[in-house]
C-alpha positions as CSV (number, residue, x, y, z in Angstrom):
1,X,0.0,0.0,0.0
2,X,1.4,3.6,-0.8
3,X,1.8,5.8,2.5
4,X,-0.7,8.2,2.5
5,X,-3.2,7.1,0.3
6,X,-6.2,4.9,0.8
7,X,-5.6,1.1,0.8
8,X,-7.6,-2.1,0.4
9,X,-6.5,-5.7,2.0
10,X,-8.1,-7.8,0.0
11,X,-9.3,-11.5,0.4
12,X,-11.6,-13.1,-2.0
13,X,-14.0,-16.1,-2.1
14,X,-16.7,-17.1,-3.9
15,X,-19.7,-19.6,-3.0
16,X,-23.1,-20.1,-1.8
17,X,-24.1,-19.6,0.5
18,X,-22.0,-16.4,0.7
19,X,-18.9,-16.8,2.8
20,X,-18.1,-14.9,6.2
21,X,-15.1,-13.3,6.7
22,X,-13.0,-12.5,9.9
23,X,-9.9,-10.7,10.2
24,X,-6.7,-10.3,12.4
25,X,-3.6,-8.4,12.1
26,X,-0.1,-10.1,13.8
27,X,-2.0,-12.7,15.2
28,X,-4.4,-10.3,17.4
29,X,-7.1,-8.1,16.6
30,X,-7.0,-4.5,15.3
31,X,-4.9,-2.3,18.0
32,X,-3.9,-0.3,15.0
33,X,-4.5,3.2,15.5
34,X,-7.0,4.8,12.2
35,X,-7.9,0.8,11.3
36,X,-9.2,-0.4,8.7
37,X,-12.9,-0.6,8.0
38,X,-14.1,-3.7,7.0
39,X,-16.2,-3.7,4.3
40,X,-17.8,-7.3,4.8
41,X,-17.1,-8.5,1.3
42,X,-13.5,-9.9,2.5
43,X,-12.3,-6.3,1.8
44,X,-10.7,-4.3,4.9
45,X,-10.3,-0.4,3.6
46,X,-7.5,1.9,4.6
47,X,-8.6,5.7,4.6
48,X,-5.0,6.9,5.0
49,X,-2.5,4.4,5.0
50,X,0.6,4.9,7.7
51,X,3.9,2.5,8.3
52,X,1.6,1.0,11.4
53,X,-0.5,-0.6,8.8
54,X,2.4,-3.0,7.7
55,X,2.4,-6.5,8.9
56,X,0.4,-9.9,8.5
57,X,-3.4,-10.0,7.9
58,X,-5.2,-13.2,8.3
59,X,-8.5,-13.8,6.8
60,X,-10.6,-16.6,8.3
61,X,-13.5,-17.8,5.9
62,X,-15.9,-19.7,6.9
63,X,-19.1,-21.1,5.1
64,X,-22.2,-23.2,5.8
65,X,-22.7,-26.4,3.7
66,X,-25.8,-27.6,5.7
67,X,-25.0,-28.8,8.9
68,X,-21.1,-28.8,8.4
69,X,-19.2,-25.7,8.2
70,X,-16.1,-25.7,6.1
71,X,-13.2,-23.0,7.0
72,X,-10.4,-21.6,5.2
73,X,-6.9,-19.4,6.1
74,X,-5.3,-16.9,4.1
75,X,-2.7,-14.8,4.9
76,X,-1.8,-11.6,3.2
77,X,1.6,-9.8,4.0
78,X,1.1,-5.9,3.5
79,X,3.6,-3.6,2.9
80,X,4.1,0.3,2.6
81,X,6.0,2.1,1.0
82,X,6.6,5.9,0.3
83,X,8.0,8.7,2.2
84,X,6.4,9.5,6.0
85,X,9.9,10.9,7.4
């Protein structure tokens, strides 16, 4: 993501019945100061992206297949880059 600027994490999936997402960032939930918003389409949206935002994002989906409920991991390393000095 470019310092500055808005940012999207993004983590797709496709089924039905739609999937639900969860997030977490290093292994925890969201202590970053100006999070993300998530936008509940497995898209978490940066308004102004600083160096804090950096760092591992795991998305967790999970989805119903009648009684059984099947879940997936993927993890998304983020980056940013520009000039904040």
């Amino acid at each position: 993501m470019v310092y500055g600027k808005q940012g999207d994490v993004v983590c797709k999936a496709d089924g039905t019945p739609k999937p639900n997402f969860l997030w977490s960032y290093n292994s925890s939930s969201f202590p970053i100061k100006y999070g993300p918003l998530d936008l509940g389409n497995g898209v978490l949206r940066f308004s102004n992206v600083t160096p804090e935002h950096a760092g591992e994002y795991r998305c967790i989906l999970s989805q119903r297949d009648g009684s059984q409920v099947h879940r997936k991991e993927k993890v998304i390393e983020v980056s940013v880059y520009g000039n904040w000095k």
